[in-house]
C-alpha positions as CSV (number, residue, x, y, z in Angstrom):
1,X,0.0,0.0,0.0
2,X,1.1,3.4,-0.8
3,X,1.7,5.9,2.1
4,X,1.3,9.3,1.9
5,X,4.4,10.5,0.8
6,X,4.3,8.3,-1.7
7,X,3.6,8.8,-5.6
8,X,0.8,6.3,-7.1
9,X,1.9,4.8,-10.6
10,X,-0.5,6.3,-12.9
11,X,-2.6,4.8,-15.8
12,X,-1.9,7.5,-18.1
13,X,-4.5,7.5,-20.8
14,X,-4.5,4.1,-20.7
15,X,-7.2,1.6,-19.3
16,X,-5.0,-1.5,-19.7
17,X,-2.8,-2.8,-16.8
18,X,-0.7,-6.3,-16.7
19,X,-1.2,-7.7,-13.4
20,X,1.7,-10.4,-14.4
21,X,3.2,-9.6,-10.8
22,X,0.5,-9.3,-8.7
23,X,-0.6,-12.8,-10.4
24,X,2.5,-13.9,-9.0
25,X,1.8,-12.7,-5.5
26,X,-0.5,-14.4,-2.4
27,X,-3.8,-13.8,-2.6
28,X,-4.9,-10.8,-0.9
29,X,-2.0,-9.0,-2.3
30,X,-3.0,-5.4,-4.0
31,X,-2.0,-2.4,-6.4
32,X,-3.0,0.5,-6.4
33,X,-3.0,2.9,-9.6
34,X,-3.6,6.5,-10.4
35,X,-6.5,6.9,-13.4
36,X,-5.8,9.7,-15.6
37,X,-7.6,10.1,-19.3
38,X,-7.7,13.2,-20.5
39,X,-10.6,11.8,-23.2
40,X,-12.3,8.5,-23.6
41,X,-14.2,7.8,-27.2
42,X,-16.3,5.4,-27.9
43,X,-18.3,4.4,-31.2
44,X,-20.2,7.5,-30.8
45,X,-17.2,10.3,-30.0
46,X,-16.3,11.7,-26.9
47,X,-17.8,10.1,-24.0
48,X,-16.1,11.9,-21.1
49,X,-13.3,13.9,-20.5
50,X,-10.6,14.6,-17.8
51,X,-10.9,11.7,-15.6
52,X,-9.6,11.1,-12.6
53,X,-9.5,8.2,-10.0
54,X,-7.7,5.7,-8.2
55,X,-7.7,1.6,-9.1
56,X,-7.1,-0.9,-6.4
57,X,-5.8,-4.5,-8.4
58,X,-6.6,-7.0,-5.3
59,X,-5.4,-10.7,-5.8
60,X,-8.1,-13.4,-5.8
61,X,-7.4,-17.1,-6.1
62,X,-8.2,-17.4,-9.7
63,X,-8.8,-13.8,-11.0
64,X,-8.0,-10.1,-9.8
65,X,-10.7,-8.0,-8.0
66,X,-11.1,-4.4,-9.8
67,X,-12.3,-1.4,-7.7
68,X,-12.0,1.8,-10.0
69,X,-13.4,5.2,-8.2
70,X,-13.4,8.4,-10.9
71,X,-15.1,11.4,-11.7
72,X,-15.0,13.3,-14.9
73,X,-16.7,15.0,-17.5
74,X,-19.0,14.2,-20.2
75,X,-20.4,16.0,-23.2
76,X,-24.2,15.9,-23.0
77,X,-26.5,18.2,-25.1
78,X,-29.5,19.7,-22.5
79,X,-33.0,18.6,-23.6
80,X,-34.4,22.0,-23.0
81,X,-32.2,24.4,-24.8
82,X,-30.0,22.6,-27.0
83,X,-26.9,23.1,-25.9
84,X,-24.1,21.3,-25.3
85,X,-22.6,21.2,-22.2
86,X,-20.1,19.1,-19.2
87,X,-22.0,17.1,-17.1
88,X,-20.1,15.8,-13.8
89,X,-20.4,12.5,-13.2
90,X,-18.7,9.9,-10.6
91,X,-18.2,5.6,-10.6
92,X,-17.2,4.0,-7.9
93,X,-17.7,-0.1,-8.9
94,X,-15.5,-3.2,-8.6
95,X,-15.0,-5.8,-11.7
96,X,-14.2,-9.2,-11.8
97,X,-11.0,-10.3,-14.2
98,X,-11.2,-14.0,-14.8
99,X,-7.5,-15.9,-15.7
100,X,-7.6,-17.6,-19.2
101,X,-4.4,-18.6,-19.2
102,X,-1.5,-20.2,-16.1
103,X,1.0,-17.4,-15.8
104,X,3.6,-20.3,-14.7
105,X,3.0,-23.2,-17.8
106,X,1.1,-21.0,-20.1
107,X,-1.7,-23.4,-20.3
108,X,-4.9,-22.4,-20.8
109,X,-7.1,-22.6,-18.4
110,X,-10.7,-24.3,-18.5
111,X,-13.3,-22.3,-19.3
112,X,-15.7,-21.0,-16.1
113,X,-19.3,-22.2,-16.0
114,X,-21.1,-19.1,-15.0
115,X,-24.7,-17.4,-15.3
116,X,-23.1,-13.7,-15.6
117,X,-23.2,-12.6,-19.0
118,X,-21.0,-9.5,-18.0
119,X,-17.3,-11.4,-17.1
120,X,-14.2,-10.2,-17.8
121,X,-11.0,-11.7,-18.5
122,X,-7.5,-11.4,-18.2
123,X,-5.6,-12.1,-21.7
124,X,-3.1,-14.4,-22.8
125,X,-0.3,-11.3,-21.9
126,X,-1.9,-11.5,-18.4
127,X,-3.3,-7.9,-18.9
128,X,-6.6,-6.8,-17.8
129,X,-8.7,-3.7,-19.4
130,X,-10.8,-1.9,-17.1
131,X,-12.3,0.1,-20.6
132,X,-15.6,-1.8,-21.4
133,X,-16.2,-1.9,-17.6
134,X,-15.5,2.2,-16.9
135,X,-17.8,2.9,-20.3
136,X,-20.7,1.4,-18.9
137,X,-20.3,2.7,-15.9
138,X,-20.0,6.1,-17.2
139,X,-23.3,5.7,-19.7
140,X,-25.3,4.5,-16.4
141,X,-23.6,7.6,-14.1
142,X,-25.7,9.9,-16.6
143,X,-28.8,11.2,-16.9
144,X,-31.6,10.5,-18.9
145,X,-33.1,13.8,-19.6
146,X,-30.3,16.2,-19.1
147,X,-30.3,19.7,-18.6
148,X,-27.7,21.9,-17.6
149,X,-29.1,23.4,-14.5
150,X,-31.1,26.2,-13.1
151,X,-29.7,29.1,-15.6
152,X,-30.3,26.7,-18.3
153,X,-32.3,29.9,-20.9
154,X,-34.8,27.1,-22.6
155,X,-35.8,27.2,-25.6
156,X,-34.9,29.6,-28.0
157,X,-38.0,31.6,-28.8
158,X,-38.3,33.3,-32.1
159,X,-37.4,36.8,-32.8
160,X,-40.7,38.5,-33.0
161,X,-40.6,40.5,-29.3
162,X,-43.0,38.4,-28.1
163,X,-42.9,37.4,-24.6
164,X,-43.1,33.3,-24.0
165,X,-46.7,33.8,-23.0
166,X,-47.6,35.9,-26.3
167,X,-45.8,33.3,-28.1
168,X,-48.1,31.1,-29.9
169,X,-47.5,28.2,-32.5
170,X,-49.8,29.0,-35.4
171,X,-50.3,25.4,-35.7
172,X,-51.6,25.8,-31.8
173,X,-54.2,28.3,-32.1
174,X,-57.5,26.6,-32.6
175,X,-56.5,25.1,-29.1
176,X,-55.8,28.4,-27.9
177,X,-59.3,29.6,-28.5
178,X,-60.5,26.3,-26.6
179,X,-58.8,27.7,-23.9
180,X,-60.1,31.2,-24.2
181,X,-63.4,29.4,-24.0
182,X,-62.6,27.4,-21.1
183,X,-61.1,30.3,-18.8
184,X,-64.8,32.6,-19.9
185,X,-66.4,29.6,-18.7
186,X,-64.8,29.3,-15.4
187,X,-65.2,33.2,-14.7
188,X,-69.2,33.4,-15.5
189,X,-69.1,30.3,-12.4
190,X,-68.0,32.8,-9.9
């Protein structure tokens, strides 16, 4: 474990780590690794930007325990005005690394029988990549409708002078009128 006047080695950019040596070591035995990533793509562009976090590698019998804890950035487009904008977000999840292969013979090792869809191995270089993991966790981390806050300005409303109230979709206005109707009604009630 590092203390504190100690520097953590840093996964610079970099989501792959070879846990060759801490294969090596009893079980229980753990690393612990600076994240850094200055941008993380995926099929669709940037999915977040300047991550930070720390990685703890713990030994397991047959596989390595993962426990990532980041925050970062990610470019999300608000749902009210349009506009593109950094929305914080923070993971904190552990992953499973299964061994496919003995680090001492080289043999492969058999296959696990397992329900869970969602394993991950370690390759035949005995290197494990926390990437697929860190993406999901990111794309769940978001929101679903996002906005960027209470100064978001809304929609853009066209330039006319028209207040937002005054506003009124021409393809709106035979509902407007049922309106009109609706709030005479309510008034001759009183």
């Amino acid at each position: 474990m590092a203390t504190e006047g100690s520097k953590l080695p840093e996964l610079r950019n970099d989501t792959v780590v070879n846990v060759a040596g801490l294969l090596k070591g009893p079980v229980g035995e753990t690393r612990s690794y600076r994240l850094l990533i200055d941008r993380f793509d995926d099929l669709e562009g940037t999915l977040a930007r300047q991550i930070e976090g720390d990685v703890r590698l713990t030994r397991l019998r047959d596989a390595v325990m993962a426990h990532v804890d980041a925050s970062g950035l990610a470019p999300m487009e608000c749902v009210r005005c349009l506009r593109e904008y950094d929305q914080p977000f923070e993971v904190d999840f552990d992953q499973e690394y299964r061994q496919t292969v003995d680090l001492r013979t080289g043999v492969d090792l058999p296959a696990v029988e397992s329900d869970d869809d969602q394993l991950s191995y370690i390759n035949e270089n005995h290197e494990l990549d926390l990437r697929e993991p860190l993406r999901q966790e990111i794309l769940i981390s978001l929101p679903m409708r996002p906005d960027c806050g209470p100064e978001c300005p809304g929609p853009d409303l066209p330039e006319t002078g028209e207040s937002a109230e005054e506003a009124i979709d021409d393809r709106l206005a035979a509902l407007a009128s049922l309106l009109g109707d609706e709030q005479g009604d309510d008034t001759e009630r009183r």
